[in-house]
Every structure is written in C-alpha cells, then in structure tokens.
C-alpha positions as CSV (number, residue, x, y, z in Angstrom):
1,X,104.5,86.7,144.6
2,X,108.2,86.4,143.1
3,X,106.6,84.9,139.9
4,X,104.2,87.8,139.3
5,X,107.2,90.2,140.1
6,X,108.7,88.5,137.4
7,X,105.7,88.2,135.1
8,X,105.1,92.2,135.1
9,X,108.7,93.5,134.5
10,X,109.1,91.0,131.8
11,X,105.7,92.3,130.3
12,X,107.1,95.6,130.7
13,X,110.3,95.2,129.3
14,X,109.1,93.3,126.2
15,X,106.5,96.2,125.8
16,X,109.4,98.6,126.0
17,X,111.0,97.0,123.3
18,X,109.4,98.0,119.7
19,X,107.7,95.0,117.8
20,X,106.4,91.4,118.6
21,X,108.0,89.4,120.9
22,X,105.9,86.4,121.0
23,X,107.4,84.1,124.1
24,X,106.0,81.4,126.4
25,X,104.8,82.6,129.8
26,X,107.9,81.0,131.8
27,X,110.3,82.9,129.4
28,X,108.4,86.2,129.9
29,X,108.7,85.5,133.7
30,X,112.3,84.4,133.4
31,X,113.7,87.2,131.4
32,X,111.9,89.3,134.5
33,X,113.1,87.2,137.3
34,X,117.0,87.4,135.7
35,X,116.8,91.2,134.7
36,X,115.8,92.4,137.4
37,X,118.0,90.5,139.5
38,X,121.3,91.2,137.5
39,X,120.0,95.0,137.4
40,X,118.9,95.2,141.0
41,X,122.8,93.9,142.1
42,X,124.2,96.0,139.6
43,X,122.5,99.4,141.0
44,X,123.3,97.9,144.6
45,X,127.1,97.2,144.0
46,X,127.4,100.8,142.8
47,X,124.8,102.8,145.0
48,X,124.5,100.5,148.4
49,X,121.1,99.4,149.4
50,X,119.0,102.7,150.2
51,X,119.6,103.4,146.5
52,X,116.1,104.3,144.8
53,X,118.4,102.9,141.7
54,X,117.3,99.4,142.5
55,X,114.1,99.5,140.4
56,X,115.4,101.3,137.5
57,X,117.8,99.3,136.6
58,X,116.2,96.1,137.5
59,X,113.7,97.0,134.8
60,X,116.8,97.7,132.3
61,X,118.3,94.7,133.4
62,X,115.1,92.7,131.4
63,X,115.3,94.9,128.6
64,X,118.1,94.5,128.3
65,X,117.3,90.6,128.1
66,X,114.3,90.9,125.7
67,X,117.3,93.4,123.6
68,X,119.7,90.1,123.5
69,X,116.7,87.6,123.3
70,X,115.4,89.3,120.2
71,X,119.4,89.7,118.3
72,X,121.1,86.2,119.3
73,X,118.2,83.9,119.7
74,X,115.5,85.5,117.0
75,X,118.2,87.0,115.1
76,X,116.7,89.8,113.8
77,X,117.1,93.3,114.3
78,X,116.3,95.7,117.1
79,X,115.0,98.7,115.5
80,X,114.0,99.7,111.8
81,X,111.2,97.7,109.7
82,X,112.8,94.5,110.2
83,X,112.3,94.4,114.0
84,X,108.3,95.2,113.4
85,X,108.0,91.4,111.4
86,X,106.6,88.6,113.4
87,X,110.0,86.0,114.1
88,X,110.7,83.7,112.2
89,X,113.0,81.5,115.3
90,X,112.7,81.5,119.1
91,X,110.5,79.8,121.7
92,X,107.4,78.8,121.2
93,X,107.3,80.2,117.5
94,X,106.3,77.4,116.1
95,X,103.3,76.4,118.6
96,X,102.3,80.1,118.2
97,X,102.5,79.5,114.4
98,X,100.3,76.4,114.5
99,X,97.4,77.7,116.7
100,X,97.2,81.0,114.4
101,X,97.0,78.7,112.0
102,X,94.3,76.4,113.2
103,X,92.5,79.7,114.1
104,X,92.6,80.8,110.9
105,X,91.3,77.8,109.1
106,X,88.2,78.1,111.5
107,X,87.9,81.8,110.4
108,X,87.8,80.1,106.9
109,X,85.8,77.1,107.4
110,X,83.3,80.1,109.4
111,X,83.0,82.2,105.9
112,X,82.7,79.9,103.7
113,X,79.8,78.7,105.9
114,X,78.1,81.6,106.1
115,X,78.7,82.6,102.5
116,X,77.4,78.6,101.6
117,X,74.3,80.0,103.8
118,X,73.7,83.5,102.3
119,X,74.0,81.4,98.5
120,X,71.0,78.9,99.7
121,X,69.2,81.8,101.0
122,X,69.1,83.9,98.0
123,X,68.5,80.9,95.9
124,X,65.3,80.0,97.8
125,X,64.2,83.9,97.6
126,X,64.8,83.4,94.1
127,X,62.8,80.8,93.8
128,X,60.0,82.0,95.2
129,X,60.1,84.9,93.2
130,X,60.1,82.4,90.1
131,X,57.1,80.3,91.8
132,X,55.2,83.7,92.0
133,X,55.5,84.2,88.5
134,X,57.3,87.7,88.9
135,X,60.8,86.6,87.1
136,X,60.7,84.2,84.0
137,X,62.2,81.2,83.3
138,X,64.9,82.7,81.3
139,X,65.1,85.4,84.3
140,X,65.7,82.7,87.0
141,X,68.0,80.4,85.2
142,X,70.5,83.7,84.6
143,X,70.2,84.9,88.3
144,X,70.8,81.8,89.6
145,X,73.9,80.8,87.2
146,X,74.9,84.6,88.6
147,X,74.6,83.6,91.7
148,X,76.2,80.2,91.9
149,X,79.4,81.5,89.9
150,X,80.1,83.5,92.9
C-alpha cells in the first residue's frame, strides 16, 4: 500500500511540475516515498502530529524532488521553453529513447507498406482500365511512370 502511496504523489508532483519528466516507475515511486516523508517530518516537527499540514507538504516535499531531479541530474531548466524539451540526461532516457525509436521505425516500415499496397492497387486498376481499351498505350505508360515516381 506504501508503494502506491508513493507511486500517486510522485505522479502528482511530476504532473505539477511543467514539462516531460520521463523516469522509470521505481524513481517515480521513490521521489514519492522520500518527499513525502522529508515533507511529512518537516510539517510534524513544526506543527506536532494533529497538523492537517502533514499532506501538504508531503506533496511539496516530492516536488520539490522532481524540482532538483529535473536541475542537477537533467540539467535543464525549470520553467521557460527550455524546460518544455524532452531531456537529453537522466534515468531511463536512453531506454525511453530506444523504444520510441523502435516504435517509430514500425510506424515507418507500416506506411511504407501501405503506400507499397495503395501503388500495386492503382497499378492493377490501371491496368484494367488499359485491358478494357478505355486508356491507350501512350495513356498507360504515362500514368504508370506518374505513379511509380511517387
């Protein structure tokens, strides 16, 4: 139950926190975990333990976190256009890199299928058209030279 504790106030903080903050599951849970913690002491060393204060600043506690996450480990800014950009450095950057880019070759490989598909097709209707006598030789050669420079 801890863990999902953890899971939802890291969510929310890097949510809070303009811009992607692509991070693996355990950091996402340990930057909720340690906030919140360090936050929830914080509002009970000042307040006592009936404080409602507990909550509030155990959820600044992990902004806080995603805050000093983002500056000394991505090193980028926290706010302006710079902070929108995807990071360059951090955890699990480069495995997030690599399966965008696997998905995005299949994306390619997918088009280029279905364009390879939609070039046969027309070809054949073209075809047929020149089989039923309605375009010319000169007519299909031209169409078809059209079509295949595509």
């Amino acid at each position: 139950m801890i863990m999902i504790f953890g899971f939802i106030t890291g969510s929310l903080a890097r949510l809070a926190v303009p811009g992607p903050d692509p991070m693996p599951v355990w950091l996402t849970i340990a930057i909720g975990l340690v906030g919140s913690g360090a936050g929830g002491a914080l509002a009970i060393a000042i307040w006592g333990r009936g404080t409602q204060a507990i909550g509030l600043l155990a959820f600044i506690g992990a902004v806080l976190l995603v805050i000093a996450y983002r500056r000394f480990v991505q090193k980028r800014p926290i706010v302006g256009p710079e902070a929108l950009k995807f990071p360059e450095r951090g955890f699990g950057i480069q495995r997030f890199t690599e399966r965008r880019q696997k998905l995005e070759d299949m994306v390619r490989k997918t088009q280029h299928e279905h364009a390879a598909a939609a070039t046969d097709e027309h070809l054949r209707k073209l075809s047929e058209l020149h089989d039923a006598g309605i375009l010319t030789d000169e007519e299909f050669e031209a169409k078809k030279t059209q079509l295949l420079a595509r």
